[in-house]
PyMOL Python script that loads the backbone (N, CA, C, O; Angstrom):
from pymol import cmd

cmd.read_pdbstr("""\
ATOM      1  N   UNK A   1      -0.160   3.131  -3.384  1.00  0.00           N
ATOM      2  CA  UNK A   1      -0.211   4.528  -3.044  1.00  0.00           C
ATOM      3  C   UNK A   1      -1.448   4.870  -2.218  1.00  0.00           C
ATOM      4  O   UNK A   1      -1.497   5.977  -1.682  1.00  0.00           O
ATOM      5  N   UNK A   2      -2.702   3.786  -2.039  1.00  0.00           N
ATOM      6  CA  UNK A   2      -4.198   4.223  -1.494  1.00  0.00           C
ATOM      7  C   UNK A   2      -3.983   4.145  -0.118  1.00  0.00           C
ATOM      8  O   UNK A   2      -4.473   4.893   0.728  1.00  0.00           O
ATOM      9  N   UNK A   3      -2.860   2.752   0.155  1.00  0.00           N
ATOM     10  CA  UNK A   3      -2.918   2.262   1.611  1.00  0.00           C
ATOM     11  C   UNK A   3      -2.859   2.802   2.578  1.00  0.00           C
ATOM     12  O   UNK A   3      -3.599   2.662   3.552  1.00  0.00           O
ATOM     13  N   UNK A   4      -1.285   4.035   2.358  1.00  0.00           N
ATOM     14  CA  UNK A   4      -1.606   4.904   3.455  1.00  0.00           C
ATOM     15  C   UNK A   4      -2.887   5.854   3.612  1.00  0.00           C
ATOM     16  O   UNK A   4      -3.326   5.953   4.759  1.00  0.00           O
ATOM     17  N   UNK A   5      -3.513   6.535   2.638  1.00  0.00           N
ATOM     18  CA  UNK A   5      -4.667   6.661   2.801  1.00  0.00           C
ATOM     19  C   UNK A   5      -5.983   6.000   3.537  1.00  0.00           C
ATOM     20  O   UNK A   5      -6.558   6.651   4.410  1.00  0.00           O
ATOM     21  N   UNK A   6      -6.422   4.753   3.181  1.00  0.00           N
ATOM     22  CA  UNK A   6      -7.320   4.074   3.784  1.00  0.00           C
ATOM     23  C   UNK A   6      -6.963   4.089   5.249  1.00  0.00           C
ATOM     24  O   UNK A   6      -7.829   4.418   6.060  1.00  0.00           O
ATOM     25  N   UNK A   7      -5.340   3.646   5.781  1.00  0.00           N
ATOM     26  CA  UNK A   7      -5.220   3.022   6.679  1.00  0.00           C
ATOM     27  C   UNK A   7      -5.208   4.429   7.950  1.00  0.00           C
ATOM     28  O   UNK A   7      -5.164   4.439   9.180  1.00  0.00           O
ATOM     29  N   UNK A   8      -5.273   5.556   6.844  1.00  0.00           N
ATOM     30  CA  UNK A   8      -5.229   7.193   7.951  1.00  0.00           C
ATOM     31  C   UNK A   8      -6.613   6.843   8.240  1.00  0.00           C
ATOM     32  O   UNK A   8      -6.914   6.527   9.391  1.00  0.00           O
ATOM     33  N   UNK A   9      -7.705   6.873   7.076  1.00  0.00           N
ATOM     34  CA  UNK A   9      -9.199   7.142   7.191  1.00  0.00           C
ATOM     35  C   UNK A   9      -9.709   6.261   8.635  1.00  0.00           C
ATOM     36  O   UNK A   9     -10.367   6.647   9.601  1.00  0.00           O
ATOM     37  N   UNK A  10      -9.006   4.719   8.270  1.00  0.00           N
ATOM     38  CA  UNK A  10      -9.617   4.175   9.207  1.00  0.00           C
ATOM     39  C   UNK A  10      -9.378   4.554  10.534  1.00  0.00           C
ATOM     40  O   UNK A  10     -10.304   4.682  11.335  1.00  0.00           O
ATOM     41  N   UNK A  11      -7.509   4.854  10.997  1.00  0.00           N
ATOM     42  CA  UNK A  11      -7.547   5.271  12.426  1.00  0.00           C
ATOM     43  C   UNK A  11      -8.065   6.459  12.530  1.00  0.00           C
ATOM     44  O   UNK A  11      -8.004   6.427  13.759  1.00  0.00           O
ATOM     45  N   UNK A  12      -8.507   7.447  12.330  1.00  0.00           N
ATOM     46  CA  UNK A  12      -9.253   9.088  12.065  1.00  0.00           C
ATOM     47  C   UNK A  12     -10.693   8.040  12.734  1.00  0.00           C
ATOM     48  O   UNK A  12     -10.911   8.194  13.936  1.00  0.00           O
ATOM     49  N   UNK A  13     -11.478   7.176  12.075  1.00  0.00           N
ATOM     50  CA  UNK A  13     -12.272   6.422  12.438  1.00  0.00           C
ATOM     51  C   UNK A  13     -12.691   5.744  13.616  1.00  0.00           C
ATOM     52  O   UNK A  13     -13.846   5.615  14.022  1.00  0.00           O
ATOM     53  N   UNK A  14     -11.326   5.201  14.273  1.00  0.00           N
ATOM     54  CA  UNK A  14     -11.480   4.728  15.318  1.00  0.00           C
ATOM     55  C   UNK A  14     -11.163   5.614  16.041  1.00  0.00           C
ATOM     56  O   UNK A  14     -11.898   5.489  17.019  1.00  0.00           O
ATOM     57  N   UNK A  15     -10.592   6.358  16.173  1.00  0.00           N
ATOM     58  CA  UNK A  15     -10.368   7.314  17.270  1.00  0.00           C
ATOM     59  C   UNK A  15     -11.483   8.124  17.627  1.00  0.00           C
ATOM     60  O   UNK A  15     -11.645   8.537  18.775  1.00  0.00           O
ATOM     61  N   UNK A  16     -12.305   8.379  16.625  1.00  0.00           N
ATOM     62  CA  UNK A  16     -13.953   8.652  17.401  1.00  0.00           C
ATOM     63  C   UNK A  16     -14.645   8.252  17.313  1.00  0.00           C
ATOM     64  O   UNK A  16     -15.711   8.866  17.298  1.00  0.00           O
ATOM     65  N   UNK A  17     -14.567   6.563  17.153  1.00  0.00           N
ATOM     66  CA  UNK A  17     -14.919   5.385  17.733  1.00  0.00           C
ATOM     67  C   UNK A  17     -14.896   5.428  19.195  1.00  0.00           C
ATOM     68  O   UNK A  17     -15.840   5.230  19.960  1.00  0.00           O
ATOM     69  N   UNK A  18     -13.476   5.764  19.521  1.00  0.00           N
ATOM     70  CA  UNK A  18     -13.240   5.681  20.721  1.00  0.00           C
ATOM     71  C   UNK A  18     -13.968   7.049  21.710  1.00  0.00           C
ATOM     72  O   UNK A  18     -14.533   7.093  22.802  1.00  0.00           O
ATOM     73  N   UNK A  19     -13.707   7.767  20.974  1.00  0.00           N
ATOM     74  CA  UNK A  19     -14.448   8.848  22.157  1.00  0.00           C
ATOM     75  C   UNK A  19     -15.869   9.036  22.270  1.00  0.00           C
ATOM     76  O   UNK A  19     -16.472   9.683  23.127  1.00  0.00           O
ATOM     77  N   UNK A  20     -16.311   8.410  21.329  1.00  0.00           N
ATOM     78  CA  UNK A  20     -17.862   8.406  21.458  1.00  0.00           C
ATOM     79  C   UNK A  20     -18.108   7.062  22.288  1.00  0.00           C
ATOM     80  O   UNK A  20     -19.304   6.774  22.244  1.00  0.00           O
ATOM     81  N   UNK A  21     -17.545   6.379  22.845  1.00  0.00           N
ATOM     82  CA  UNK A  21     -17.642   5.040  23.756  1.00  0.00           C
ATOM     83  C   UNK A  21     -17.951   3.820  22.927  1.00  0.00           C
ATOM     84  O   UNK A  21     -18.548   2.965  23.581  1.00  0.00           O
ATOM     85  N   UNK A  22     -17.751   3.547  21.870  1.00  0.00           N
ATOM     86  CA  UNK A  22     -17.667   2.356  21.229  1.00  0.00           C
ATOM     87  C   UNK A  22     -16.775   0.803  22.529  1.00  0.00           C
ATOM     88  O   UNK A  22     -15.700   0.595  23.092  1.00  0.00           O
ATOM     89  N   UNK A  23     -18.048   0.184  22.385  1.00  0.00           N
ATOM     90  CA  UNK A  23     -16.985  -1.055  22.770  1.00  0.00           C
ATOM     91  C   UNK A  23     -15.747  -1.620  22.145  1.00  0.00           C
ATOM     92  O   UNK A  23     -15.562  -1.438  20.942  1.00  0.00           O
ATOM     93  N   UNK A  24     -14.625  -2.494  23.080  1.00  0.00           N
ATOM     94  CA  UNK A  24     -13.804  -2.675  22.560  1.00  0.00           C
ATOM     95  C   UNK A  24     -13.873  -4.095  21.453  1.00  0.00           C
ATOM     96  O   UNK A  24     -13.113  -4.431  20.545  1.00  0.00           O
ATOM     97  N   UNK A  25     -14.945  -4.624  21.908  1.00  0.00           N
ATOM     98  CA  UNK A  25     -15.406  -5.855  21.249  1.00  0.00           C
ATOM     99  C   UNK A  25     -15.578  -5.140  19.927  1.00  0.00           C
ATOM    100  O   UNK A  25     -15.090  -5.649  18.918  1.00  0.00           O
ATOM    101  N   UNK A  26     -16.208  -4.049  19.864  1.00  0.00           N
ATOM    102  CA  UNK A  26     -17.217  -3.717  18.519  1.00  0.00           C
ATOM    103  C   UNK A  26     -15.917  -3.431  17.495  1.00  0.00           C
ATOM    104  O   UNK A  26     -15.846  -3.821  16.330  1.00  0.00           O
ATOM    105  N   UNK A  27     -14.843  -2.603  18.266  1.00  0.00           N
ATOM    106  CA  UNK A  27     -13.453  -2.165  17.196  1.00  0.00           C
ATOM    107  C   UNK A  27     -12.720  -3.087  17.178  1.00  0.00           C
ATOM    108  O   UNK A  27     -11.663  -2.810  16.611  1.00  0.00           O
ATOM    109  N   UNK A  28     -12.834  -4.888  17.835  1.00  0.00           N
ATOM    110  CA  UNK A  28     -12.072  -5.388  17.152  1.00  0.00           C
ATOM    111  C   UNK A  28     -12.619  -6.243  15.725  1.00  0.00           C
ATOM    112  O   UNK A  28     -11.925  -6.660  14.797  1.00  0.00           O
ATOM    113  N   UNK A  29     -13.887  -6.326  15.883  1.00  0.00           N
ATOM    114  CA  UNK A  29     -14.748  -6.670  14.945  1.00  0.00           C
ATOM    115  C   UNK A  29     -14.608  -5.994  13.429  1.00  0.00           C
ATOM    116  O   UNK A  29     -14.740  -6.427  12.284  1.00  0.00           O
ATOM    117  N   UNK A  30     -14.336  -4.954  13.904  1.00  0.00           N
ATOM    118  CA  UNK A  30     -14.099  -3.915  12.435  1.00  0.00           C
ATOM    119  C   UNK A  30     -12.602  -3.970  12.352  1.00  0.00           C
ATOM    120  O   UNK A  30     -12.213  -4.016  11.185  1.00  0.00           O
ATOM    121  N   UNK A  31     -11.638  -3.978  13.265  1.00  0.00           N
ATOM    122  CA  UNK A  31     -10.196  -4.185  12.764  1.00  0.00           C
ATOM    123  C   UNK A  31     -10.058  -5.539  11.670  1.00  0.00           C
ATOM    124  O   UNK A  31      -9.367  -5.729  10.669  1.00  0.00           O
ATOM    125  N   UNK A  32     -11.200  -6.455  12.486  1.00  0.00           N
ATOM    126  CA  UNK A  32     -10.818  -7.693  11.823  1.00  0.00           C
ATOM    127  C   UNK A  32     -11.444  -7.674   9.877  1.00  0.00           C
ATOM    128  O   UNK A  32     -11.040  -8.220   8.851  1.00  0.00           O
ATOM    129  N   UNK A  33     -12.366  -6.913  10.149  1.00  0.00           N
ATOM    130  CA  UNK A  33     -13.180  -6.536   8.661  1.00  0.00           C
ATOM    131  C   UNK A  33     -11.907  -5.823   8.107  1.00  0.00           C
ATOM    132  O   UNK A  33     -10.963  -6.498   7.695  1.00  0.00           O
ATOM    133  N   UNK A  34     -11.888  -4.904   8.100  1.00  0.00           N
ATOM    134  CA  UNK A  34     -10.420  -4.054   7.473  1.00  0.00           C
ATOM    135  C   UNK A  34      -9.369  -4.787   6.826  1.00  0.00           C
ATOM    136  O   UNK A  34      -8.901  -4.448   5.739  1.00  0.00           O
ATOM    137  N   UNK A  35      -8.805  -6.283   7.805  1.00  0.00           N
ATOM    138  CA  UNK A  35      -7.935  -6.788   7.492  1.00  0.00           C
ATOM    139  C   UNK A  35      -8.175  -8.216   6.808  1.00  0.00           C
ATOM    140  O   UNK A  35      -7.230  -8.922   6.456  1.00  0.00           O
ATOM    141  N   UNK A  36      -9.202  -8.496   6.686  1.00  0.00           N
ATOM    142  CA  UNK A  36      -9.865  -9.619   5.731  1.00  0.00           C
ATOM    143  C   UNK A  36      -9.614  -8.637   4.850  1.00  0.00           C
ATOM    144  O   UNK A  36      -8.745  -8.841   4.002  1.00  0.00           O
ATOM    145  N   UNK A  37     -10.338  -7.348   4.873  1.00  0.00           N
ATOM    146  CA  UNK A  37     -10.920  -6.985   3.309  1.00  0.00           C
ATOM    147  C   UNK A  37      -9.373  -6.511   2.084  1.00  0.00           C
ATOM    148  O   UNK A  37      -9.256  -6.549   0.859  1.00  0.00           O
ATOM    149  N   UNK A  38      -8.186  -5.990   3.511  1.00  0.00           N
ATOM    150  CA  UNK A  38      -6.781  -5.860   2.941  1.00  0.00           C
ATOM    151  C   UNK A  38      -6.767  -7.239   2.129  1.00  0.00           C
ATOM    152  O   UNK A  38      -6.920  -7.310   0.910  1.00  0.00           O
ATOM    153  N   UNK A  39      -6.601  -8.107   2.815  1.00  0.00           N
ATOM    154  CA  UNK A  39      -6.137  -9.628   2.452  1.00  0.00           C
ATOM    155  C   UNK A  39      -6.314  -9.998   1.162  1.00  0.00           C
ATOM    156  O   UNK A  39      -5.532 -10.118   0.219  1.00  0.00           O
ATOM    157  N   UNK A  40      -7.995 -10.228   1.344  1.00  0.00           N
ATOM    158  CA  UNK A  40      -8.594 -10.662   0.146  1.00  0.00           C
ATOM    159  C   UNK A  40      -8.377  -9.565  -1.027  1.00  0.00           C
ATOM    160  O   UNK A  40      -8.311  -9.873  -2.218  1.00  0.00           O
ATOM    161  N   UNK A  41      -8.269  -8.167  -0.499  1.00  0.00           N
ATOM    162  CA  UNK A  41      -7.836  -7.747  -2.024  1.00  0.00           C
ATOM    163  C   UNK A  41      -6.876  -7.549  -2.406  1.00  0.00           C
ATOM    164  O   UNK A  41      -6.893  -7.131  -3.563  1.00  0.00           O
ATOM    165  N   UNK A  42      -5.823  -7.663  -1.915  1.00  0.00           N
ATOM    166  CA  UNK A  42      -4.335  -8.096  -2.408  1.00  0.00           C
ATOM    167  C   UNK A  42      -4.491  -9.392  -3.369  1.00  0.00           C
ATOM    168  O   UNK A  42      -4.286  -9.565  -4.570  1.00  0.00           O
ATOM    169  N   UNK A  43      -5.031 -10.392  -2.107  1.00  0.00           N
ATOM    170  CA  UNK A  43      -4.760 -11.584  -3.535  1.00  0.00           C
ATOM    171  C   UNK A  43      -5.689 -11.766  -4.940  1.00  0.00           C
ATOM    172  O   UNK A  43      -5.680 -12.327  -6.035  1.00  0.00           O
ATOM    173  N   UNK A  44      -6.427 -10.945  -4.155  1.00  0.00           N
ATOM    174  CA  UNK A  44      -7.463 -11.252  -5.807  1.00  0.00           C
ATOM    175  C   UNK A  44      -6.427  -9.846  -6.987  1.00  0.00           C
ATOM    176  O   UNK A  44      -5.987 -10.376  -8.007  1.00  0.00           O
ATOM    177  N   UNK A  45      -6.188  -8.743  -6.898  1.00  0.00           N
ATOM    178  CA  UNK A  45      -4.918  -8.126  -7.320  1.00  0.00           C
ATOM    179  C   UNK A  45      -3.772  -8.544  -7.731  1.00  0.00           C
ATOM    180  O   UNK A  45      -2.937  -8.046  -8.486  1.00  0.00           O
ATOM    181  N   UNK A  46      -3.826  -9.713  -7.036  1.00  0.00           N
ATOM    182  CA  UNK A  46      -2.354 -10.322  -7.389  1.00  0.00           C
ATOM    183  C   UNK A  46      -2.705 -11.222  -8.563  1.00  0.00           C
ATOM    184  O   UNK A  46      -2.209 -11.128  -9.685  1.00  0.00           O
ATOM    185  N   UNK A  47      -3.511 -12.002  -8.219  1.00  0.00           N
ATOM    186  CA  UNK A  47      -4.099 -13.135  -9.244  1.00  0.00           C
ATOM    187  C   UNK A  47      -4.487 -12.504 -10.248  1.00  0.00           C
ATOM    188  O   UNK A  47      -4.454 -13.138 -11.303  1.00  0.00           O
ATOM    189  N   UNK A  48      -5.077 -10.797 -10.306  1.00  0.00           N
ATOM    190  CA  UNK A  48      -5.217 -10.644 -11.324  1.00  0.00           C
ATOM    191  C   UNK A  48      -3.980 -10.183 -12.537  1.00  0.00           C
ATOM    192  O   UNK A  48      -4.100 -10.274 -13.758  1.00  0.00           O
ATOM    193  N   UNK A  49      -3.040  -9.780 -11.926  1.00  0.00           N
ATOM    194  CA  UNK A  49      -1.641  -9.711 -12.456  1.00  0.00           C
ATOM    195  C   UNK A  49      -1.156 -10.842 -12.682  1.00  0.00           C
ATOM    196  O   UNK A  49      -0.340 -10.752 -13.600  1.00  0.00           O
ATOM    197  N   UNK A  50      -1.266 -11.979 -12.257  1.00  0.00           N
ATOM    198  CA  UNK A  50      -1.014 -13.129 -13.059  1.00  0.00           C
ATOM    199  C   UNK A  50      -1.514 -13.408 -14.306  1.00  0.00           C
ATOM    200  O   UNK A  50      -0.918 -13.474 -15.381  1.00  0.00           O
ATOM    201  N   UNK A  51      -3.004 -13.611 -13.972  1.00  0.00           N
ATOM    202  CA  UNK A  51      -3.980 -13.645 -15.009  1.00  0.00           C
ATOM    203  C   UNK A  51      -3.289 -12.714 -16.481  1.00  0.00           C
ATOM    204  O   UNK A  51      -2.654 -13.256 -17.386  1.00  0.00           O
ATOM    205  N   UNK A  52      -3.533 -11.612 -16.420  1.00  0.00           N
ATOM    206  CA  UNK A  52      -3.034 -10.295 -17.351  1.00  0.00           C
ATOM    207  C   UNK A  52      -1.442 -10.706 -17.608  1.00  0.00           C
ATOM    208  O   UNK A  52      -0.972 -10.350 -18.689  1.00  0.00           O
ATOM    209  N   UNK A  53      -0.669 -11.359 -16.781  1.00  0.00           N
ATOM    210  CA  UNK A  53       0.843 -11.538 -17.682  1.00  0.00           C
ATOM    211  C   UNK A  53       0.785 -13.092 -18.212  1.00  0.00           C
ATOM    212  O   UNK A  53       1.724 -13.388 -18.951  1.00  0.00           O
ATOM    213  N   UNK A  54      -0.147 -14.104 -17.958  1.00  0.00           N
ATOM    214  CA  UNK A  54      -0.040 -14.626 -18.890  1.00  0.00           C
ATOM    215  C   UNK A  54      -0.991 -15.180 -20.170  1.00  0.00           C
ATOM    216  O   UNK A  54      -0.810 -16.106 -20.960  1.00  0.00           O
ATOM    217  N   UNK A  55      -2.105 -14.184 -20.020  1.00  0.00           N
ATOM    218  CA  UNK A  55      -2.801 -14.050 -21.439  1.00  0.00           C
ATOM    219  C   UNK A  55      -2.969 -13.125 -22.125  1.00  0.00           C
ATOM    220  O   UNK A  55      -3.224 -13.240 -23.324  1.00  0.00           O
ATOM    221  N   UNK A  56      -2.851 -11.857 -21.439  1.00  0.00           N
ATOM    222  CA  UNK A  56      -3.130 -10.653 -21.856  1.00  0.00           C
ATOM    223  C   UNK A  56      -4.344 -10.229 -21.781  1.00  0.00           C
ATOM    224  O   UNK A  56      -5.108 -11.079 -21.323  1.00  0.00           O
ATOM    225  N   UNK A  57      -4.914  -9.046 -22.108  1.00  0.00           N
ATOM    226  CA  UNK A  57      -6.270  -8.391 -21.772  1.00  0.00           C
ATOM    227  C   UNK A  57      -7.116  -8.654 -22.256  1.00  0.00           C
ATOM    228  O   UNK A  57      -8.130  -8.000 -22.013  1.00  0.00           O
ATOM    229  N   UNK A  58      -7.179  -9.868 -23.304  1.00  0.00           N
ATOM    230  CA  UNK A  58      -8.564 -10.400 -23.612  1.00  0.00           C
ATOM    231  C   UNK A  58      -9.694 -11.009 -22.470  1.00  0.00           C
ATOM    232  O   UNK A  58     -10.831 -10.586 -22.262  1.00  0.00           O
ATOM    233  N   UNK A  59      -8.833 -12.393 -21.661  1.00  0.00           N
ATOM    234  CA  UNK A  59      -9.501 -12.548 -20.617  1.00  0.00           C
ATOM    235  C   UNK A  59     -10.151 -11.645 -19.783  1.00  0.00           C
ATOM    236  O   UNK A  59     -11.162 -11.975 -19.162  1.00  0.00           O
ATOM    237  N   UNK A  60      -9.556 -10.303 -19.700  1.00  0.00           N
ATOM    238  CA  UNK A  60      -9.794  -9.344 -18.398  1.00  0.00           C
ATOM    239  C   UNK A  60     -11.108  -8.494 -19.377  1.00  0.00           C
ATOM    240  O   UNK A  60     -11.961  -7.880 -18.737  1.00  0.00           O
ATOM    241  N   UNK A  61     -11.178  -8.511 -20.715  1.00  0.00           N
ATOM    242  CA  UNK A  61     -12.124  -7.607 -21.471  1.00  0.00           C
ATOM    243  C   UNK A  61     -13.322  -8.412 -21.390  1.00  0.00           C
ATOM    244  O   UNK A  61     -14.478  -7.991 -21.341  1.00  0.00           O
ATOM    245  N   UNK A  62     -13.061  -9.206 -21.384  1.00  0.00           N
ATOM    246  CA  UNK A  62     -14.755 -10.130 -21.309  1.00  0.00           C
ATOM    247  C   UNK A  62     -15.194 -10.234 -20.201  1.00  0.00           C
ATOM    248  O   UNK A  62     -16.414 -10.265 -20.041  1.00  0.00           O
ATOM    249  N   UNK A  63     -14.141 -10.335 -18.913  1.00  0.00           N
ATOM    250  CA  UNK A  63     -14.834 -10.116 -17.622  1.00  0.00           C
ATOM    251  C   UNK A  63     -15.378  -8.417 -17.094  1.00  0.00           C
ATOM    252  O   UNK A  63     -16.185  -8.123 -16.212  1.00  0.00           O
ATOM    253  N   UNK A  64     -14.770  -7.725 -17.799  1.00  0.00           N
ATOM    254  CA  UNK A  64     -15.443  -6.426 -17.467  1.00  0.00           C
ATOM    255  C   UNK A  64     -16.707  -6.105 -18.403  1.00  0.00           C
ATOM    256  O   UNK A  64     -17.409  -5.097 -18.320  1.00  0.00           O
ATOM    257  N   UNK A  65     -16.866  -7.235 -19.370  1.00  0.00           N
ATOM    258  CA  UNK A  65     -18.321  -6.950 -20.175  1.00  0.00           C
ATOM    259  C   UNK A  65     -18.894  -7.748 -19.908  1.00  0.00           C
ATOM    260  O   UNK A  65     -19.939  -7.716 -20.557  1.00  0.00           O
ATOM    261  N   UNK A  66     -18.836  -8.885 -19.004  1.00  0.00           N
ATOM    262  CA  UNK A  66     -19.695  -9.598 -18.463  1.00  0.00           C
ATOM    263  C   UNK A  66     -20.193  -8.954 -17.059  1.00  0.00           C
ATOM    264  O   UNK A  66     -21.422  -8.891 -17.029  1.00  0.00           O
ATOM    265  N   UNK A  67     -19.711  -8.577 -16.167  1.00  0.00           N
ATOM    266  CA  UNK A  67     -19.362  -7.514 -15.229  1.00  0.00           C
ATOM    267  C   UNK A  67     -20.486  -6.439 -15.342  1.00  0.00           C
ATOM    268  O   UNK A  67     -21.652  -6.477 -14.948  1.00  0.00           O
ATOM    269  N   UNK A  68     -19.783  -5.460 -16.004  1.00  0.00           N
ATOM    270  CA  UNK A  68     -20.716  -4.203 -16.877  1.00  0.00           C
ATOM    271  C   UNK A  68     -22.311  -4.580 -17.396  1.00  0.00           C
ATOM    272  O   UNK A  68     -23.351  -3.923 -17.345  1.00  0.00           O
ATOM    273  N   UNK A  69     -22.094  -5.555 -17.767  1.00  0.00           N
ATOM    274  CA  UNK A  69     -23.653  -6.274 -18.573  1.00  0.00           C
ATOM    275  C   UNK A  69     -24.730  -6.687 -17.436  1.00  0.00           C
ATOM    276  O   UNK A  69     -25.952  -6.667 -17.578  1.00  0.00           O
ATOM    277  N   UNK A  70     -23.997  -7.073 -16.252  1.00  0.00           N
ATOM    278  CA  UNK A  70     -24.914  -7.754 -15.048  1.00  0.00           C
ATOM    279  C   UNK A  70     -25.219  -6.383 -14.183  1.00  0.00           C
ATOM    280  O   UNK A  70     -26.189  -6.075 -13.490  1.00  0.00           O
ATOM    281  N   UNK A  71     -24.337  -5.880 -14.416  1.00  0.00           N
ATOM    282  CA  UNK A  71     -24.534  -4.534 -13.390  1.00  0.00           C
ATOM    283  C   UNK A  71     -25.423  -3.905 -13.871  1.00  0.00           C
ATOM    284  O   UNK A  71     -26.060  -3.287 -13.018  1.00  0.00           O
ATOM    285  N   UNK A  72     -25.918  -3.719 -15.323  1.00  0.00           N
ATOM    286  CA  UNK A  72     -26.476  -2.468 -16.134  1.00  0.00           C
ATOM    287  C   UNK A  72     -28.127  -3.615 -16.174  1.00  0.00           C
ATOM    288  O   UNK A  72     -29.284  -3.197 -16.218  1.00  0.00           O
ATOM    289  N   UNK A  73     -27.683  -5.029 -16.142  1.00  0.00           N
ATOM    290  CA  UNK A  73     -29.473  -5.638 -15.578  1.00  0.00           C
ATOM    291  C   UNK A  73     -30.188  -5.565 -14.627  1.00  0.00           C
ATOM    292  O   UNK A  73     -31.413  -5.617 -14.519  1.00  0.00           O
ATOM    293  N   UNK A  74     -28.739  -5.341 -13.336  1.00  0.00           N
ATOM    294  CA  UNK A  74     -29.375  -5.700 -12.029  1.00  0.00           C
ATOM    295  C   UNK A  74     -29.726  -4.256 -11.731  1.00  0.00           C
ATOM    296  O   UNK A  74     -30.888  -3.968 -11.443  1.00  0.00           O
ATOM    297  N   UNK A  75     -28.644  -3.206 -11.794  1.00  0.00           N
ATOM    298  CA  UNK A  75     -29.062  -1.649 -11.440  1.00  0.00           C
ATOM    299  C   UNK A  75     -29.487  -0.532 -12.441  1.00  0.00           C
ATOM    300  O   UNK A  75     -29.142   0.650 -12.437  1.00  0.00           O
ATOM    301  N   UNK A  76     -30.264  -1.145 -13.245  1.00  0.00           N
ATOM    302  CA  UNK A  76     -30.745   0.127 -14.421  1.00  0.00           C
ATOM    303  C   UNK A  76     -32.022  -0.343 -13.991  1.00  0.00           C
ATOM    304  O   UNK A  76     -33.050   0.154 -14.453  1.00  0.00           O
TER     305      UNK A  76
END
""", "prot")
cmd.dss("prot")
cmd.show_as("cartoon", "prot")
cmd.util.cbc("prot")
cmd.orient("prot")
């Protein structure tokens, strides 16, 4: 349901990319970021729906308190 969202934000983005004179080199550089970053988070999404149908949410509870625990060392 986000995709069409993101994927408005980004052309809204480039389009005054474009009128402010952005090179074309520079917007394909960022098309290409956009679509790694689609990629990679689909499959890590996907894998995590694997993960979750075949152990259930224990695995996924310890990674969000291991997660949570590093975050609250590194940024508190």
């Amino acid at each position: 349901m986000v995709i069409p969202v993101i994927g408005g934000a980004m052309l809204l983005q480039m389009i005054e990319l474009l009128e402010l004179g952005v090179a074309d080199a520079q917007i394909q550089v960022l098309l290409m970021g956009f679509i790694s970053s689609a990629l990679s988070g689909y499959f890590a999404l996907k894998y995590l729906i694997i993960i979750l149908k075949k152990s259930g949410f224990y695995l996924f509870a310890y990674y969000c308190w291991v997660v949570g625990l590093l975050s609250l060392g590194l940024f508190w």
